[in-house]
N, C-alpha and C positions, 0 to 999 in steps of 0.2 A: 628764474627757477623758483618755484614752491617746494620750501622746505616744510614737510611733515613730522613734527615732533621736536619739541625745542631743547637748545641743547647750548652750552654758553663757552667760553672759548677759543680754541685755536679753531675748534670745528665749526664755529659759527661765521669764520671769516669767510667760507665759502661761500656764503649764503649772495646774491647781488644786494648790495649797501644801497642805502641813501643816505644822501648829502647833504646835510640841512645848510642852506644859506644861511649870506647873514642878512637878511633884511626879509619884511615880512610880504606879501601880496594883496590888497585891496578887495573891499568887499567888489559884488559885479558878475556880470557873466552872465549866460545863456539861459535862458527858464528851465523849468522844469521838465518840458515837451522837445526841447532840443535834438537835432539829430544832426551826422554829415555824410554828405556825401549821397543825398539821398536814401539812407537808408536809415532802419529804424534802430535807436542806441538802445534797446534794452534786449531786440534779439538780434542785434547783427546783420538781419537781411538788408539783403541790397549792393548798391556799390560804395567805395571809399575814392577818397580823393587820390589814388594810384591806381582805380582802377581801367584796365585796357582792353580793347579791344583793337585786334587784328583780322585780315579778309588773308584765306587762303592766294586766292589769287595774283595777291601781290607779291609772293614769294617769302623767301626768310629773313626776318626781322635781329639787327642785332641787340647789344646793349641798353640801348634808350625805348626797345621798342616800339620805333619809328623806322629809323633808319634800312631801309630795303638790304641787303649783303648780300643775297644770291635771287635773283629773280627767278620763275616758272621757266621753264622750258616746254616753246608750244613743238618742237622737235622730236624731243626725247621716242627713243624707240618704245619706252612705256607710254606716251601721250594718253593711248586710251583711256587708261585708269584718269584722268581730272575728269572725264564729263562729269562722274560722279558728285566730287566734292568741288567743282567749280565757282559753284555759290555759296559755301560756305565762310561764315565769318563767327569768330570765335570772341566773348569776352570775360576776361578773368575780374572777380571782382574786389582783388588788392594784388600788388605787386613789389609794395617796398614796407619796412618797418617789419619783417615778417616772422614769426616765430613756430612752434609746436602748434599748428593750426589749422583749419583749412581755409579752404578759395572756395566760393563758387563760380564754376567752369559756365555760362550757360552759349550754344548754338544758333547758329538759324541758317539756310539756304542747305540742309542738309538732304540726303532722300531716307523715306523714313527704311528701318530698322525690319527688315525684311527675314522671312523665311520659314520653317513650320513650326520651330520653337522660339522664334523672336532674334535669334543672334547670326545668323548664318551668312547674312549679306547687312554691308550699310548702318556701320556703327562706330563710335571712336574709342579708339585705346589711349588712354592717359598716364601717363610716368613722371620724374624725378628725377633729372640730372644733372649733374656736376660739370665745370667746362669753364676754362677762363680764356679763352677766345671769342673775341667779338662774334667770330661765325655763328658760334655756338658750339654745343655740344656733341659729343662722338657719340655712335650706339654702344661703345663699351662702357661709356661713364655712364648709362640709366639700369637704376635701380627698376629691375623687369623681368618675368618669366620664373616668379617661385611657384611648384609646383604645386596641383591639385585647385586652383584657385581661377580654374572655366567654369564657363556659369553652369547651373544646373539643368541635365539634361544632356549636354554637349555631346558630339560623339566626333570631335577631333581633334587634338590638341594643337594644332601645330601655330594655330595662330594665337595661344596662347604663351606661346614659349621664347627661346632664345635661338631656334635653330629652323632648319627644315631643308629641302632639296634645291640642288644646285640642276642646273637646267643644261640639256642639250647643247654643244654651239647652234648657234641660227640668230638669227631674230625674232624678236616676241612679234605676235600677231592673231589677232580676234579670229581669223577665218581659218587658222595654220598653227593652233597653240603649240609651242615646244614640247616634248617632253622630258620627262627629269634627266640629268646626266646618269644614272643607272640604266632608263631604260623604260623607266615606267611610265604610264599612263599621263597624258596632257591634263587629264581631270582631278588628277592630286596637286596639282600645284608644283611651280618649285622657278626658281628667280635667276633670271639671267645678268643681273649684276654681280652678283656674289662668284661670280667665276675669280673675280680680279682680285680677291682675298685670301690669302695662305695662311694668314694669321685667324682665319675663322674653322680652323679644321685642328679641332681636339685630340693634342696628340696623346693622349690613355687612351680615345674612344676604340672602339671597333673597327677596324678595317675592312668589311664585308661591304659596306657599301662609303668608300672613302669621298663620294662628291658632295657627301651631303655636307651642311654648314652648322657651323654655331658658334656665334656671338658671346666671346668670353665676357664677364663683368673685370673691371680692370679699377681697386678700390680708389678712391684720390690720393695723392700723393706716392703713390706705389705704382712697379712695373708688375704686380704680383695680375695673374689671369685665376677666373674663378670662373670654373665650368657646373654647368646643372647637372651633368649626370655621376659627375665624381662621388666614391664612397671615401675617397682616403687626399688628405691632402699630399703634394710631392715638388719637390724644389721650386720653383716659383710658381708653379701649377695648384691653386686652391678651390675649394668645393665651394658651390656659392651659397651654399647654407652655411660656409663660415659668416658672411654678412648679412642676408638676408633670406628670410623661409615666406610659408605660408601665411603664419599669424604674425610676419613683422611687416611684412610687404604692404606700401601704400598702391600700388601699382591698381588701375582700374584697367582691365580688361575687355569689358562692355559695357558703353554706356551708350542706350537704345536711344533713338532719334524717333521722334510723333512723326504723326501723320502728315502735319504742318509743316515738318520740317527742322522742328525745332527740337532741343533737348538742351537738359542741367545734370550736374555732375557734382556734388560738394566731394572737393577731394582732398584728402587731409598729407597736409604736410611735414617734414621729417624735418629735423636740425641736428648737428651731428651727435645731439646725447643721443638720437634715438637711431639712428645711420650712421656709423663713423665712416661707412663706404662713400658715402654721399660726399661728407664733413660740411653743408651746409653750415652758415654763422661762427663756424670757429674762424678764430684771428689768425690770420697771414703774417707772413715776414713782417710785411707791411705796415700791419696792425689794423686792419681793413679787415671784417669780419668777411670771410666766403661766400658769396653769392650764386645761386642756381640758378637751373632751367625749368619751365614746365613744358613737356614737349606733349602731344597731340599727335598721332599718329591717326589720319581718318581710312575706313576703309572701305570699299564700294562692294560691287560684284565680282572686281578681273581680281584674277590672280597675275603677279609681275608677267607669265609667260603667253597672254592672252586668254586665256580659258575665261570666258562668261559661266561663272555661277547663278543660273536660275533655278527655279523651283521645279521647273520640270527636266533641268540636269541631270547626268547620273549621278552627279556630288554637286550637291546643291550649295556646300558650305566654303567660303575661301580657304587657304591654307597654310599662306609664307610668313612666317613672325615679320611684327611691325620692324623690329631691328634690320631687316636683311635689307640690302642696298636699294632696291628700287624704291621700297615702302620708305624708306627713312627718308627718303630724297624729297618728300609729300608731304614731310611733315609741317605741323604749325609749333616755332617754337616762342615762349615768353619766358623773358628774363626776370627773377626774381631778387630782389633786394632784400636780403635777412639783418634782423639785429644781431650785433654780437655776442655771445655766449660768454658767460663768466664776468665776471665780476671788473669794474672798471676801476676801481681801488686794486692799491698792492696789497696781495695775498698776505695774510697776517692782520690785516690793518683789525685796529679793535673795531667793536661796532655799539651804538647806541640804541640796543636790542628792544625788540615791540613781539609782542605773540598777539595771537587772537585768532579771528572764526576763516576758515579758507573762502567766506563770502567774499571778502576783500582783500586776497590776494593778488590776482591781478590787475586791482586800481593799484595796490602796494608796489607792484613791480612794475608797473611804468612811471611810478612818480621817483622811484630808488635811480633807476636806467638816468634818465635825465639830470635831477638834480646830483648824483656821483660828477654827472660828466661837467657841468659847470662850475660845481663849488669845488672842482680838483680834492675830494677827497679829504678836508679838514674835518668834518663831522661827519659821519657815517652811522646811516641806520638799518638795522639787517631785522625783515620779517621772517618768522615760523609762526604756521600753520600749525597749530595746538588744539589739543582737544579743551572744549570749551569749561569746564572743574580745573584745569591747569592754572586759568586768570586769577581763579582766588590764591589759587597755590603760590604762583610767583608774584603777584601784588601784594601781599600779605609779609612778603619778604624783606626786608632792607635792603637786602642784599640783591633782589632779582629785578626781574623787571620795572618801569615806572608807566608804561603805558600797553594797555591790551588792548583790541578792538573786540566789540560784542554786541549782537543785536539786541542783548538782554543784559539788566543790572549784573553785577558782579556777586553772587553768592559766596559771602564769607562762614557761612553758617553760624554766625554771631557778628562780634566785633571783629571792625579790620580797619585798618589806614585809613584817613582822609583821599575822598576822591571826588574829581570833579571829570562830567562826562561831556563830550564836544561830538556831535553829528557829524560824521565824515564819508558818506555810502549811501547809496540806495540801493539796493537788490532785491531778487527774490528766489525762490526755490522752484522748483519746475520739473517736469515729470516730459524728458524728448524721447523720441520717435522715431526709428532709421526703418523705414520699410519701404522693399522694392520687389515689386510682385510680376509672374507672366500675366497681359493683360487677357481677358478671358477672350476666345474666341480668335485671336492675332496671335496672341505669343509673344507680343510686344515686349521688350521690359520698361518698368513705367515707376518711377522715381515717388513716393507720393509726399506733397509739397505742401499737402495743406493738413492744418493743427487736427489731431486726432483727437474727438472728444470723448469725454472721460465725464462720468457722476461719480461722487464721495464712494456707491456702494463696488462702481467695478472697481476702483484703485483698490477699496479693502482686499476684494478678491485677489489681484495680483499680490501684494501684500501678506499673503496667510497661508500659500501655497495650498490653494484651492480647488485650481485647475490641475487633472489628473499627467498633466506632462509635467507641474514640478514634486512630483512626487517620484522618490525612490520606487517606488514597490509598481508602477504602472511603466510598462514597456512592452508596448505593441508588437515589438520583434522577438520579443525574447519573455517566456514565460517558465517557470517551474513549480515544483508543488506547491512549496513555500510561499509564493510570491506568485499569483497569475497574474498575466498580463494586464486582465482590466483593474487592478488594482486595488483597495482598499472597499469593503462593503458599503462604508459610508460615501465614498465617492461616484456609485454607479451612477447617479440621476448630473453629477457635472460632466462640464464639456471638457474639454482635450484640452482645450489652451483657450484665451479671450477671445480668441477672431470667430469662434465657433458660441460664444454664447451670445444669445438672442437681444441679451441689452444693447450687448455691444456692435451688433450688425445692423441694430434698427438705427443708433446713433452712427455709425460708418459704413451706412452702404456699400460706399466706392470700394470699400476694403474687402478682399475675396479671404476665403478662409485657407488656411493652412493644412497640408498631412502632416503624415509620422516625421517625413524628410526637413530638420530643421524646421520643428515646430517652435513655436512661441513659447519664453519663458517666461516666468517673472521678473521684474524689474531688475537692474544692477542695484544693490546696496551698499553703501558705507556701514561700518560695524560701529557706529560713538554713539554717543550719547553728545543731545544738545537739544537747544531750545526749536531750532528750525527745522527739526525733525520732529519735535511736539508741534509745529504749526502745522505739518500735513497732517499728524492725527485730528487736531483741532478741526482742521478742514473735514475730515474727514466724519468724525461726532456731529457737525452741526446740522447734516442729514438725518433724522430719527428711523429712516427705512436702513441706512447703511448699521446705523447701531442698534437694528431688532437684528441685521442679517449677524454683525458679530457676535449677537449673546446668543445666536443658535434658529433663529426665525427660518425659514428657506426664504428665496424670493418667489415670484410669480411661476418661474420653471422648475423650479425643487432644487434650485441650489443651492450647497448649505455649505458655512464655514468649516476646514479642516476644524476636528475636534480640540485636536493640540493647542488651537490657539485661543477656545474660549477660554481655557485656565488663568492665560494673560489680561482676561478684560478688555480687550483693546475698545470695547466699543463704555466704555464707563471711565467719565472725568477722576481723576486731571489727564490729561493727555500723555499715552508711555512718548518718551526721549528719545527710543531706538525705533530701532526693523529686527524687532527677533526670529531668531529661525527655530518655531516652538514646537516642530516636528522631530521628534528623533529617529524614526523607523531609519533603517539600515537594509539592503536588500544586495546580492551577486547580481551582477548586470550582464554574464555572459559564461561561458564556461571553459576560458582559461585557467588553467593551474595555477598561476602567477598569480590571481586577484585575490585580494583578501577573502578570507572568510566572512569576513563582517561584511565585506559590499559597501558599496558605497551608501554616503550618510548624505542628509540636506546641507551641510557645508562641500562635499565635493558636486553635486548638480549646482548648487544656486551658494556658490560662494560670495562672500564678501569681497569687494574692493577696496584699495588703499585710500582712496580720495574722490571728493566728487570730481576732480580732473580727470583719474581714470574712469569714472563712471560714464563720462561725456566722450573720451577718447574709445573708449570701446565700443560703445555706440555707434559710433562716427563709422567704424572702422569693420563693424560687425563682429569683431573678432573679440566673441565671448569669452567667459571662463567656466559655461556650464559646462560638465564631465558626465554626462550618462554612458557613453559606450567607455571599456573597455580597449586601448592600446598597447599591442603587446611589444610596439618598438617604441614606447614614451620611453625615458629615464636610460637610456644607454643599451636599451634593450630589454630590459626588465619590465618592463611595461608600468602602466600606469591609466588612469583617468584623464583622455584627453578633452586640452581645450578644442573647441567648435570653431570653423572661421564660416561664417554664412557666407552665401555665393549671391552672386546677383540675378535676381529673378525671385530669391527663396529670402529675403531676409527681413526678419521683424525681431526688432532689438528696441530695448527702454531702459529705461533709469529712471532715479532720482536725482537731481542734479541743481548748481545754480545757473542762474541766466548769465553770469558771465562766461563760464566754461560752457554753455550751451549756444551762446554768441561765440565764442571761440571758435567752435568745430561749426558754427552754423547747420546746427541740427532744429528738428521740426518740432517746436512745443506744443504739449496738448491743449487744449482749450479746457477749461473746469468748470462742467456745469451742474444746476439743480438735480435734483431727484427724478425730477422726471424729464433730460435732456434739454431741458430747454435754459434762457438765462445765462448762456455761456459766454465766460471771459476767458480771451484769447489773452496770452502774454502780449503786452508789446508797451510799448511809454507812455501811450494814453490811459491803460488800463493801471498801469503801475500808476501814476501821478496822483491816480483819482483816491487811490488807494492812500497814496501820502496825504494829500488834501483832508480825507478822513480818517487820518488816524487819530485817537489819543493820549494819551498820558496813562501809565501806568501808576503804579503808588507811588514810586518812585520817580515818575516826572517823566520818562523814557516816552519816546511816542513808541506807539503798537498797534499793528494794523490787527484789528478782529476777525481772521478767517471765514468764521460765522456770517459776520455782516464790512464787508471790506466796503460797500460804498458808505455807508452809514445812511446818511438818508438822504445822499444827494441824487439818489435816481439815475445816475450811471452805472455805465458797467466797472467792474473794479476787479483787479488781478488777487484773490486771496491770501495768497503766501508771500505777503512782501516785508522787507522789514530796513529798518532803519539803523544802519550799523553804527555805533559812539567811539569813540577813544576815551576809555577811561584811566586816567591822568592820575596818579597817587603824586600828592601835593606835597608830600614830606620827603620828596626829593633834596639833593644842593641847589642851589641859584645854577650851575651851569645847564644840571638837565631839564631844568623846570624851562629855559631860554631856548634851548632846544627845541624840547618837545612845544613850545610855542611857535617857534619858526615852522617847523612841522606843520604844525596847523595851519596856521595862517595861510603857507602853500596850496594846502588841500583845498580849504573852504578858498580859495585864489582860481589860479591859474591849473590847478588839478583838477577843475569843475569843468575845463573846457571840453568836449567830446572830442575823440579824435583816437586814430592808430599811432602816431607820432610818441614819443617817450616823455614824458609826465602829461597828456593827455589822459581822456578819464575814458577806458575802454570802454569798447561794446558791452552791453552786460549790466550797466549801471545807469540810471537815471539818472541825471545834474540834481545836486539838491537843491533845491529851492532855496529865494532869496533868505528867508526868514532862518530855513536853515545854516546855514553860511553866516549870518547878522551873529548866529549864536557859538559860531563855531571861533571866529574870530573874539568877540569877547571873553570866549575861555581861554583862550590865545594871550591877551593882554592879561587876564589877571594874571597867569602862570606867572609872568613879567614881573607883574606888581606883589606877588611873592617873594617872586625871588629877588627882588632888589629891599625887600624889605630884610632880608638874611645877611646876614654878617658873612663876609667874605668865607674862603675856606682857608684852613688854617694850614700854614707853613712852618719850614724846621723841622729838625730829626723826629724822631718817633711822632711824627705824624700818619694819618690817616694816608693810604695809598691811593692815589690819581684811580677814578674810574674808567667807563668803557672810551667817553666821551671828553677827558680829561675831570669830572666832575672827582667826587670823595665818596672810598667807598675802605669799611673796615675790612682789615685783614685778617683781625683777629676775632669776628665773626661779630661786632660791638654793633652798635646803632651808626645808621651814616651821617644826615646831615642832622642839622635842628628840624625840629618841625615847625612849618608855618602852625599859622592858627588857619583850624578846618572853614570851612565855608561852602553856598553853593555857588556856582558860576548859575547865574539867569541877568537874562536878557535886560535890556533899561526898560522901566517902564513906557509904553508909547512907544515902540519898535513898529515901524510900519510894516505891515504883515505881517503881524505874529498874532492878531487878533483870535485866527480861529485855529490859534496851536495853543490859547489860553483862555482863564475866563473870560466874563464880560468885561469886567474892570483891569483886566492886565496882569490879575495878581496870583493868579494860578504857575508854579514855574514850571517848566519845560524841561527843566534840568534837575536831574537826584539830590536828597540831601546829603553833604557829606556824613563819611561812614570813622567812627574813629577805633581805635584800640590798638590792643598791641600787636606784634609781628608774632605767628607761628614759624615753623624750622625752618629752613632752606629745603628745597625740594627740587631737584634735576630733572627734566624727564626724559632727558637724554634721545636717541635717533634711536628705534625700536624698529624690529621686524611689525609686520601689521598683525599679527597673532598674539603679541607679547603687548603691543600696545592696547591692544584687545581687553589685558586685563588688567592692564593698568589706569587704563578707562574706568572699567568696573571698580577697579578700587576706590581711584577719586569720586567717582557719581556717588559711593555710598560714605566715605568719607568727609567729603565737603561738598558738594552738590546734590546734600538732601532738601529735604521740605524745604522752603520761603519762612525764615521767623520774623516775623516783626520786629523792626527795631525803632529804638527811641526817636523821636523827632529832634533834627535839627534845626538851628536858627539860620534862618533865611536870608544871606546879606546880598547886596546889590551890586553887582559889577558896575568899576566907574570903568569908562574906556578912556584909555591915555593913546591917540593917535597925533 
């Protein structure tokens, strides 16, 4: 779990610990360009060493997924329906270690995706189930059928949902279709298993037509039934929007099969923080975290009663929910292997607390997961995700932290502690892409899988709220005096949203343009302030056309930057730290009584997000938080500015995000190219490496990749926004934490460099740092060592100094904690093999900051904030302590010995 906002005590025991051993881990390990499992470590694609793949026609697969449990039946009075999916084979691309994430799902031997809108015939539904039977799972354990969430276009529900018609007695049959047990038409559909179920007939529903069916949700661990159509919950009868809705639902619906035969599906997966219905990775009696299903429900032309749905049918479309007994009988299921949720340490245990940049949160959390589980919990380290002005705040403390991680030196705004910085990360910042469009001409739905390219000037664009759909005062539907529809004067000559402007269709062909219905918005944002939110402007400045277009230039077609935001400067150095939202206009979006006067503002269309995890999970999921229209059933009734959930066929969704959380959800990074399209670097390990290869040294010894120039002048292509995360270590720690925070290390630059899903493996998302890196991370490792044995024990008997988080000394009475070592820098030995072009010619250049000395300011909490409130506690630090860079004195340069 990433904790956002740091916070110290009993509340920090929740956080999942790590466990520092006791012995350290050896320089070694994988290059730089490392991957597994076939696929590429810095976005994820591909497969992992769990990944599987199963053939429908071998029947259902248990446990091991291998294992056959129930074979096909070439008898079955449904037979007809296989010719369809007969050659289908499905593979998932992880299956164990699995957390808040997705799979990619991908097909083949399918028949393609048929009908006038692309969904009607010959597509697969994808869900989420719980189930501790080898068999597998029941249709009441999957998370399936919340409403409104058929693709766009649709005109039936039923195969979207949990329910549908009970069929005639007879046998089903192609030439003789049944029809429904009411009465109706053979051409509605309706399933001649479902007779055999009394427990699928909703006793609130209606009695007007009693045959029809539906598939209650039945949450884990409970006999509790949860129906779709309930307004009111009633003794063990529940609504299933008490578990899951529209905008929670992972449930894929339609995912459209090519021409080929083939189709992919990233589907993002639930654990029980985010589905308690499911309870996926919570711990059992046992102590064995929960394991799921992913089931696959394909489906052809027949409907269970025989009806052939074709195109020139009177109902062209099938009808029966995948849940109803024939469909479920078809399905493909795969067993999921989850990590366990919570913490592997006894709750309370103290912890030897680290804050820093959410780049590296989850390298943090699988190195925590692992070593907990080994070193049985004697030493315990627990990360938060802090806003990047926090570092100085609680390093600066005696009292607070002794190690932050950070892509960037630690701004003290003067003088602050001795620190020494150790390479522990490689990442970068990245701009994904979730869109799934009807294909022109078919109808198809069509996944698009390849990197969306981008120049410096369209990202401004999206960035500035440019385009007339993120603007309050522009809505095609709905106009008044005040506010006409086309919107603001200054915007008449721009386009609706990006997919509509001329740059961007020359550089994305493939990509078709969007209407009014779930139009493009701008990008998801996080509200901080940081340094890696100054590298996308930096990226974004080294274009001279994107920085006439922000000081007010039009481009080539007269688009011009919203006015609001020339105020900000964004196109004139230093780079801003944020995404400000420098529009205020306010505008009524409809004409309920209930909406404010005010109308909505540019925080409720294009709000903030808490984290770039949600920034990458929304994405994923399409399920925005833009609020243009107007809901007069939000908020209990009272209405409100509802969120969006995009539908499949309609959806184009972006962010800002890091490549781990976008290796996480296995989302689509854009490519970033020159000014005039061309020179594009795609994310991926190669591009990153090249990136590190040429980085340099900042004043302070940091490497730093140049946005402007990320290859430097090796004539490759290079990923621009990469950066190189430190652990910066305050040295005037006790000898316990200083031994720690070295074992710490030692791991990382070890055995946490190796790639992999496994727990202290180094996740997707992250490039292996290089040898050179690692040579340095380990000897800031041992100096810590050679510190701390140079320190006089800690001292015992009454009125002594109280045991720290770690057992280490830490004043109670607010006094100073240990001695301080004497300051120093941690660099490299002279003659480190490959460190040549991380230094001068002669060696003498360091790689590593000088230390920083002075005294400690206050203690400062920043305790677990709503994201509104952290907002401005942001703002206050940024102006606080993370102003201007001052120059400070120069240190003497001393040389690590290595004591191995």
């Amino acid at each position: 779990m990433i904790r956002l906002g740091w916070r110290r005590g009993a509340a920090a025991a929740s956080t999942l610990a790590l466990l520092i051993g006791t012995s350290g881990v050896g320089p070694g390990g994988p290059t730089a360009r490392a991957d597994t499992g076939g696929s590429d470590q810095v976005t994820g694609s591909g497969g992992t060493s769990s990944q599987v793949s199963v053939a429908w026609s071998a029947g259902l697969v248990g446990k091991d997924n291998q294992t056959v449990v129930a074979p096909r039946d070439p008898n079955s009075p449904e037979s007809f329906m296989s010719d369809d999916f007969k050659n289908l084979k499905v593979t998932v691309s992880q299956t164990q270690n699995l957390a808040h994430q997705a799979v990619t799902v991908n097909w083949t031997g399918g028949k393609p995706t048929g009908g006038g809108n692309g969904f009607f015939t010959n597509f697969v539904q994808i869900m989420q189930c719980y189930g501790d039977a080898n068999s597998g799972p029941q249709p009441e354990n999957c998370e399936y059928g919340a409403s409104n969430l058929n693709p766009t276009g649709s005109t039936t529900s039923s195969p979207w949902g949990r329910g549908g018609s009970r069929c005639a007695p007879g046998t089903p049959s192609t030439t003789n279709p049944l029809p429904t047990a009411e009465g109706n038409s053979a051409a509605g559909g309706c399933d001649p298993g479902e007779s055999g179920f009394p427990s699928h007939l909703d006793p609130g529903a209606s009695t007007e037509n009693p045959p029809t069916y539906t598939v209650p949700f039945v949450p884990v661990g409970t006999s509790l039934k949860a129906w779709p159509n309930r307004t009111a919950d009633s003794g063990t009868n529940r609504r299933l929007s008490d578990y899951f809705d529209t905008y929670s639902s992972n449930e894929v619906e339609t995912a459209g099969t090519g021409s080929d035969g083939t189709g992919v599906q990233n589907f993002q997966l639930l654990t029980a923080t985010e589905s308690q219905g499911l309870g996926c990775g919570e711990l059992e009696p046992s102590g064995a975290p929960r394991d799921c299903w992913l089931v696959l429900v394909p489906r052809g032309g027949y409907d269970p009663n025989g009806y052939h749905h074709l195109p020139t049918s009177a109902v062209p479309f099938i009808h029966e929910s995948p849940l109803s007994a024939s469909n479920w009988a078809r399905r493909i299921q795969i067993h999921l292997g989850f990590r366990p949720l919570g913490s592997v340490c006894p709750i309370g245990a103290q912890e030897r607390e680290i804050i820093g940049t959410e780049l590296a949160a989850r390298a943090m959390f699988s190195w925590q997961v692992a070593l907990n589980r080994t070193a049985r919990c004697k030493v315990i380290y627990g990360y938060s995700a802090a806003p990047q002005a926090s570092n100085a705040v609680q390093l600066s403390n005696p009292e607070g932290v002794g190690m932050a991680l950070t892509p960037t030196p630690v701004d003290f705004g003067g003088a602050g502690p001795p620190l020494v910085y150790a390479p522990v990360a490689v990442a970068a910042m990245t701009v994904p892409f979730h869109i799934s469009q009807s294909r022109v001409g078919t109808g198809a739905l069509e996944e698009i899988t390849s990197p969306v390219k981008l120049t410096p000037r369209l990202l401004a664009k999206t960035l500035t709220q440019s385009y007339k759909n993120d603007l309050v005062d522009y809505n095609p539907s709905h106009s008044t005096p005040q506010h006409p529809a086309q919107g603001p004067p200054w915007a008449k000559n721009n386009p609706a949203d990006i997919s509509h402007d001329p740059e961007f269709q020359r550089l994305n062909p493939d990509i078709g343009t969007w209407g009014a219905v779930n139009a493009p918005t701008g990008p998801l944002l996080t509200l901080d302030h940081s340094s890696i939110n100054a590298q996308v402007w930096s990226w974004i400045q080294s274009d001279p056309s994107a920085r006439a277009w922000l000081n007010g230039a039009p481009d080539e077609n007269g688009i011009v930057v919203n006015p609001n935001y020339r105020a900000v400067h964004l196109g004139d150095p230093p780079a801003n730290d944020s995404f400000p939202r420098a529009d205020s206009t306010c505008a009524r979006q409809g004409v309920d009584a209930n909406e404010p006067q005010q109308g909505a503002c540019a925080l409720d269309l294009l709000p903030y997000v808490n984290s770039l995890d949600e920034a990458a999970t929304r994405v994923q999921a399409a399920s925005i938080k833009s609020a243009r229209g107007w809901d007069t059933n939000a908020n209990g009734g009272t209405g409100g500015y509802a969120s969006v959930r995009e539908l499949p066929g309609a959806t184009f969704e972006s962010s800002i995000t890091d490549s781990a959380d976008l290796a996480n959800y296995r989302l689509v990074p854009a490519s970033l190219c020159n000014a005039s399209g061309g020179n594009c670097a795609a994310l991926n390990s190669d591009s990153v490496a090249v990136a590190v290869d040429s980085a340099k040294p900042d004043g302070t010894g940091l490497l730093r990749v140049d946005p402007a120039n990320p290859a430097g002048h090796s004539g490759q292509s290079a990923y621009p926004l990469v950066s190189v995360i430190y652990a910066a270590v305050r040295t005037n720690q006790d000898p316990v934490a200083l031994r720690d925070d070295a074992t710490l290390l030692d791991y990382i630059a070890g055995a946490g460099q190796t790639p992999g899903t496994d727990s202290g493996q180094l996740p997707p998302g992250y490039l292996p740092l290089p040898n050179a890196l690692r040579t340095q991370t380990h000897a800031v490792a041992d100096t810590l060592r050679a510190d701390a044995d140079a320190l006089p024990p800690p001292p015992s008997g009454p009125n002594q100094p109280t045991p720290g988080p770690s057992g280490g000394t830490g004043n109670s009475n607010g006094g100073s904690a240990a001695p301080t070592p004497s300051g120093h820098v941690s660099t490299p030995p002279r003659g480190v093999p490959g460190l040549s072009h991380l230094a001068g010619v002669d060696g003498s250049q360091s790689q590593l900051p000088v230390a920083f000395t002075g005294g400690p300011t206050p203690k400062q909490s920043l305790g677990a904030l709503r994201w509104a409130l952290l907002a401005i506690l942001i703002a206050g630090l940024v102006g606080a302590v993370a102003g201007p860079m001052v120059k400070r004195p120069p240190t003497k340069l001393l040389r690590v010995v290595r004591r191995r």
